[in-house]
Every structure is written in structure tokens, then in C-alpha cells.
C-alpha positions in Angstrom: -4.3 56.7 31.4 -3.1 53.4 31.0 -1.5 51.0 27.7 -1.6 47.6 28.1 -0.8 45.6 25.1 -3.4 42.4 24.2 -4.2 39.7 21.4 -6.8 37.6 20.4 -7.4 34.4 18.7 -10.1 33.9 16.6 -12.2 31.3 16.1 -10.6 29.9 12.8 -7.1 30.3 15.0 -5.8 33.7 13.1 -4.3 35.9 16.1 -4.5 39.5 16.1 -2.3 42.1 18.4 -4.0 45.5 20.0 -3.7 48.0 22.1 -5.8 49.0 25.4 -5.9 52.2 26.7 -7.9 52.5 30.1 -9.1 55.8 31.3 -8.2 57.2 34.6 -11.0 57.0 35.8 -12.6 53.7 35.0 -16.2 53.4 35.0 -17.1 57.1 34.7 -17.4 57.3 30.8 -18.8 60.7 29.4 -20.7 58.2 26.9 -23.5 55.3 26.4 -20.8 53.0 25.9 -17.6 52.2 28.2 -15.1 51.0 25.6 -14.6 51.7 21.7 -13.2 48.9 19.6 -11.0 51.0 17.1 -10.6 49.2 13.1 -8.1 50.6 11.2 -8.2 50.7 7.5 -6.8 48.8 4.3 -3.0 47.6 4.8 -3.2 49.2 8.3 -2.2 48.0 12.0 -3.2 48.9 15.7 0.0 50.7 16.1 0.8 52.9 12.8 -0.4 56.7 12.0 -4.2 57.3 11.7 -6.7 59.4 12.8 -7.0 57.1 15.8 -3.8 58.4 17.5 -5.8 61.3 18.5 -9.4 59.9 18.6 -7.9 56.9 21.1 -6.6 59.2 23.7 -9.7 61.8 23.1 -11.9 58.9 24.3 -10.1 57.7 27.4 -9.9 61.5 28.5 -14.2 61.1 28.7 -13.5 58.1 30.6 -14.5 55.4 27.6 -11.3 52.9 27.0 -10.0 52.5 23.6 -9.1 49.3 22.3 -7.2 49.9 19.0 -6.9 46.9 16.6 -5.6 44.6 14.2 -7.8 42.9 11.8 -6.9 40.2 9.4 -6.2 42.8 6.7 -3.1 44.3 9.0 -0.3 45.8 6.8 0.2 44.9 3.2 1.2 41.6 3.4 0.7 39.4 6.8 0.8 35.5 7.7 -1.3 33.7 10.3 -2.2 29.8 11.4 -5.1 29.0 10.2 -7.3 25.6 10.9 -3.5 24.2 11.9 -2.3 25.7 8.5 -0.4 28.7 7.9 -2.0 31.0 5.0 -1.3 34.4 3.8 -3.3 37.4 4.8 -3.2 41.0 4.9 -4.3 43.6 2.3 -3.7 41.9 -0.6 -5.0 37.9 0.4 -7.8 38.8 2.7 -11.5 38.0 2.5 -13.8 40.4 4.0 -16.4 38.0 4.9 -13.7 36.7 7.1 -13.0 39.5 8.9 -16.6 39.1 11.0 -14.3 36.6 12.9 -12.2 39.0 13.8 -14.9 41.3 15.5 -16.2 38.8 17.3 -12.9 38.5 18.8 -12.4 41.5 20.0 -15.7 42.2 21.3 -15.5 39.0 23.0 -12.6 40.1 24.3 -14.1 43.8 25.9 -17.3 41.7 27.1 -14.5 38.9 28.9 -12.6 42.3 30.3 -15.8 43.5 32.0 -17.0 45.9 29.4 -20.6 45.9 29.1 -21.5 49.2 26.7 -19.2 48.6 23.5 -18.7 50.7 20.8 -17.2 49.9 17.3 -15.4 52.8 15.1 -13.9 51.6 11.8 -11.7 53.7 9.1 -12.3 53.8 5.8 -11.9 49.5 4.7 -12.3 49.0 8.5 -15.8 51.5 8.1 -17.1 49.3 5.7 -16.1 45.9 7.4 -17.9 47.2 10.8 -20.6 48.4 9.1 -20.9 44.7 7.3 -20.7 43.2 10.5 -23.3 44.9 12.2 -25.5 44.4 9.6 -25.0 40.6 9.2 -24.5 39.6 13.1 -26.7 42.3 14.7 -24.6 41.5 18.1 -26.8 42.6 21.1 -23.4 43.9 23.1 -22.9 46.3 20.3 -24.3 49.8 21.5 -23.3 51.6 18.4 -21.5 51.8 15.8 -19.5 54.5 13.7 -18.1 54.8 10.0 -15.3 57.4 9.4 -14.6 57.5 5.1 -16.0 54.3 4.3 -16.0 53.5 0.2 -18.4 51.5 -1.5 -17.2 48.8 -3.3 -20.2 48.5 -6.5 -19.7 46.7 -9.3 -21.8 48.1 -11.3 -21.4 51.6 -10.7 -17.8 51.1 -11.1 -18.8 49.5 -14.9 -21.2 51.3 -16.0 -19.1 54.4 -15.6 -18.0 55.9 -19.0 -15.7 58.6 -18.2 -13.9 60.1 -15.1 -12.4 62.8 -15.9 -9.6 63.2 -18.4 -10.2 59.2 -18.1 -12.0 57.8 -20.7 -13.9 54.3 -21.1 -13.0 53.8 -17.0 -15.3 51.4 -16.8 -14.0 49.1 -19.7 -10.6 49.0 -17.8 -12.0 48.3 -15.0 -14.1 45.2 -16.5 -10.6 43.9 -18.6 -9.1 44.0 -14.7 -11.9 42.1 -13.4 -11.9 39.2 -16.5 -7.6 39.6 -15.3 -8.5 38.5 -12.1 -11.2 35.6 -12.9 -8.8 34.0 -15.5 -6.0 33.7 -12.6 -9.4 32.3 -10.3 -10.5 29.6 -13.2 -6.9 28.6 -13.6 -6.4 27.5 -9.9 -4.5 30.8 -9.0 -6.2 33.0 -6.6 -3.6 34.1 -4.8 -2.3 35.5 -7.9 -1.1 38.9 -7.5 -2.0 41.7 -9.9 -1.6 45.6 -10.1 -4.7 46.9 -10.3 -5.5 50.6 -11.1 -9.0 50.7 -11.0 -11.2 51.6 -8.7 -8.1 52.2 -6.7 -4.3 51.7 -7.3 -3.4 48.3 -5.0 -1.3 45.2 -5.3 -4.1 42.8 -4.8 -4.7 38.8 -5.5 -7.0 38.2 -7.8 -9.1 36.3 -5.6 -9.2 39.4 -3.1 -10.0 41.8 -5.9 -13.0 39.8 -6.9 -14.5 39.4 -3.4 -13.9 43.0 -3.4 -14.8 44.6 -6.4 -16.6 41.5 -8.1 -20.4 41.3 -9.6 -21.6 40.0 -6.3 -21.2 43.5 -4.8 -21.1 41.4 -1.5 -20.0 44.8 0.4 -21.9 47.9 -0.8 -22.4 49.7 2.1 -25.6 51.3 0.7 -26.8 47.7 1.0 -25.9 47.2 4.3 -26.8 50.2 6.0 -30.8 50.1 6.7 -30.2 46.3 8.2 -28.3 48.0 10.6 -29.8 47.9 13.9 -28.1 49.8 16.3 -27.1 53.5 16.4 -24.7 54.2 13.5 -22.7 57.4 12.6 -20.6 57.9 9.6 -18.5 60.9 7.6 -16.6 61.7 5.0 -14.3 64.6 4.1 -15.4 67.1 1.4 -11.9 66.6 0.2 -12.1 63.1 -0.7 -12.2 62.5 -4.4 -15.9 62.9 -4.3 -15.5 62.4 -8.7 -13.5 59.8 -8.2 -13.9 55.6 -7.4 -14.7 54.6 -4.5 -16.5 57.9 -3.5 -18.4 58.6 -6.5 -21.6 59.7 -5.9 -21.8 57.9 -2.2 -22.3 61.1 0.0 -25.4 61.8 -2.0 -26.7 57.9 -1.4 -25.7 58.3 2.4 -27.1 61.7 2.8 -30.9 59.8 1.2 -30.3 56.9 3.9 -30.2 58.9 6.4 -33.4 60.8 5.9 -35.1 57.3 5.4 -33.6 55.5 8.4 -33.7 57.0 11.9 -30.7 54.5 12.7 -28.5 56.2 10.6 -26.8 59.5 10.9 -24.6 61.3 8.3 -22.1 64.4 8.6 -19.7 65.9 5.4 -17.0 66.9 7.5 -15.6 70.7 5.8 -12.4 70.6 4.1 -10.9 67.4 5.3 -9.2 64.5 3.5 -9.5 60.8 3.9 -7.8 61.0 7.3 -9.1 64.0 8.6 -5.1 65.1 8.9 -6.3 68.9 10.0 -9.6 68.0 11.2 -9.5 65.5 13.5 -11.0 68.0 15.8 -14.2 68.3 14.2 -14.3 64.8 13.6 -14.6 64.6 17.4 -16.6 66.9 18.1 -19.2 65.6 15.7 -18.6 62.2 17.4 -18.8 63.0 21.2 -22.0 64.9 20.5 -23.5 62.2 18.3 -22.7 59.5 21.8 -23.9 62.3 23.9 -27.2 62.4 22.1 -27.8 58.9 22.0 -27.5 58.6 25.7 -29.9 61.8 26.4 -32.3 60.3 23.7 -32.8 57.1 25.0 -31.7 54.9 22.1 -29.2 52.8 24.8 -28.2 50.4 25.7 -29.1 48.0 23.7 -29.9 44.5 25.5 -29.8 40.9 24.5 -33.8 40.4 26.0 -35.0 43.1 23.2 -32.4 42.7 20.6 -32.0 39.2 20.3 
């Protein structure tokens, strides 16, 4: 195995750093796709700990690359030119519906460096963000996609939850955080940062916190998921804070999709937490027979002539 070290540009000029890991044995991938486009999660980067330090490596031993990635939302706090200008970005400026950009990029990117069977396999915000952007571009090079521990971001679960446990009136402090961050919006400030504590603890702008967490609900994943077209595998841990925001009551919504859409596959994965520390194994075993299946089943490759 190989590392080569490789950047994009996307189309609105942000620039985004990665790292390719080439099999051996090029071109004799164990899997329906020859490449996997790796997402990290919020605050994250291409090159920090995750459960793709393992996972990467895994792949490229069944002779599939790994192309592990930044995304706009890289590490706390980030800068990049934008349209000429340079902005802030990163975890606590970002806009998700931006982020499709950045997608694009990189699977341009695997397509330009010969690559014609990609995968896509997000963590946690990076789950959510690939399975928003397979649901909104429906991108014919895209063979499948997978979702390790990705939260749902619901307004209205979120508010119209009384109590969580020793918590009372959650959902009240969660709306007062939400009028926080709109009074910053209406006075001109959304790049205001706040301390939020609900649904999760985050130094946030307001203007990020509302295109996350706001009444639009643009990126509830229980949305997204049946107009997702190709292949798509997710999991979470049955140590998550299942009780707890932003994982209340989604394994039982995800487990329902899945018996309604034969897209969509769903796994609990026993005893592990948000990033599978001591069961990364399992996780890839789930995943390698899951791409194994797909293969054997006929469901790839997907092609621009019947996907279109």
C-alpha cells in the first residue's frame, strides 16, 4: 500500500486536503466499488483519530483505495477563499447545504484519477451530510453509500420533548437557544458565536445552529433516506445515548425504513460507542459483507444510461 497526499478545489474555490491510500494491488478490489471516499465527522479532519484509521487500511487490504477527507466543516474553526473572499468555516461557521460542493469535489476527483466504482462512507455529521447528498444529487458514479452513527437534527422532536432525564422542560431550553440564535440572525450577526447545550454541547454561530437545528429541519435524515437511490448502509452503537438528543428514538425510525425501503439497510452494532473504539471489527465485518452482497445480488454498478 501506498499514501499519496491530494487537494481539491471546489467549485465556489474552498480547497480541501486528503489523503489516498492505493491498494497493492490495483484494480483487483474484493468489492462492487474500487475506491471509498471517507467523511469524517463534526470538527474533524482527513488526518486525526477516527474509526477510519482502521477502516482506511481494512479497505485497501481488499484491494479498494481509500480516499480520506476533509470537508468544509474540518476542525473547529477553519478559513478558506471563497468567490475571491476569504470567510470562516469549520464546525462552528459551516452550512451543510454547502458541503454538497465538497462531495462533488472529491468524487470528481476519484472519477479524474480513473476510479469508475465509488463508494462514499461518512461518520456521524459526515453520515448525515453524505446521506443529504445522495439524496439531493442522486450522482450516477456513486455505487453506494454508507452511514456510520449519523444523528438526526429535528426540530420538532427536539421541542416537543418535555423531559430527558433528570432534565426537565429540555425542550423549552432548547427553544430559548434557538430565539438566542435568531435574535443574533435579525440583528445582522450570524456569525455570532454562542455556547449552546442543547441538543449537544458546541461552540456554534448562530447562523450555523439555525441551519442545523432550526424549524426548517432541512437535514433529518429520516427525510432523506427513502430518496436515496443507490445502495445505502448505516449503524449505530447500542452505547450511544440512545435517551439522549440527537439519538432519541432514531434506531427505532431507521430500523421502520428499512423494512419499507429495499435501498436501505440497517445494523445496531452490540456494545459500541459513537466511534466504535472496541468494535471497529464488527463494524467491518458488517460492512465488507454488506459490499459483498451487493455485488453477488446484482444491485451494481449503477450507470449514468439507467440512473440519470
Amino acid at each position: 500500500m501506498s499514501v499519496e497526499l491530494v487537494n481539491v478545489r471546489t467549485k465556489d474555490g474552498v480547497r480541501l486536503d486528503g489523503s489516498w491510500l492505493k491498494p497493492a494491488s490495483p484494480g483487483k478490489s474484493q468489492f462492487p466499488v474500487d475506491v471509498m471516499i471517507l467523511h469524517h465527522g463534526v470538527a474533524g479532519n482527513f488526518y486525526g483519530a477516527s474509526p477510519f484509521e482502521d477502516w482506511g487500511p481494512w479497505l485497501a487490504e481488499n484491494g479498494c483505495a481509500a480516499i480520506r477527507v476533509n470537508n468544509r466543516g474540518h476542525d473547529p474553526i477553519s478559513q478558506a477563499t471563497m468567490n475571491g473572499e476569504r470567510v470562516k468555516l469549520g464546525a462552528a461557521y459551516e452550512v451543510i447545504d454547502s458541503s454538497r460542493a465538497d462531495w462533488e469535489a472529491w468524487i470528481d476527483f476519484a472519477q479524474q484519477a480513473g476510479y469508475e466504482r465509488i463508494g462514499i462512507w461518512g461518520h456521524s455529521l459526515g453520515a448525515v451530510k453524505t446521506i443529504y447528498h445522495a439524496a439531493m444529487e442522486n450522482d450516477f458514479r456513486v455505487q453506494c453509500v454508507i452511514a456510520a452513527s449519523p444523528p438526526r437534527f429535528s426540530y420538532g422532536m427536539y421541542a416537543g420533548t418535555e423531559n430527558w432525564g433528570e432534565v426537565k422542560d429540555i425542550g423549552k431550553r432548547f427553544q430559548e437557544t434557538i430565539d438566542i440564535a435568531k435574535s443574533h440572525i435579525d440583528a445582522g450577526h450570524p456569525e455570532q458565536l454562542i455556547q449552546v447545550q442543547y441538543p449537544v454541547p458546541l461552540l456554534v454561530s448562530a447562523g450555523t445552529y439555525i441551519d442545523k437545528y432550526g424549524p426548517e429541519e432541512q437535514y433529518d435524515i429520516v427525510k432523506h433516506i427513502p430518496s436515496v437511490s443507490m445502495p445505502l448502509l448505516s449503524y449505530i452503537g447500542t452505547t450511544e445515548p440512545l435517551g439522549e438528543f440527537p439519538f432519541l428514538g432514531l434506531p427505532q425510525e431507521l430500523q421502520k425504513l428499512a423494512g419499507e425501503f429495499d435501498h436501505f439497510t440497517f445494523e445496531y452494532v452490540e456494545g459500541a460507542n459513537h466511534f466504535y473504539s472496541e468494535h471497529r471489527k464488527e463494524v467491518w465485518d458488517i460492512t465488507s459483507k454488506w459490499l459483498k452482497g451487493l455485488g453477488d445480488s446484482g444491485q451494481l454498478p449503477r450507470g449514468k444510461a439507467v440512473w440519470a
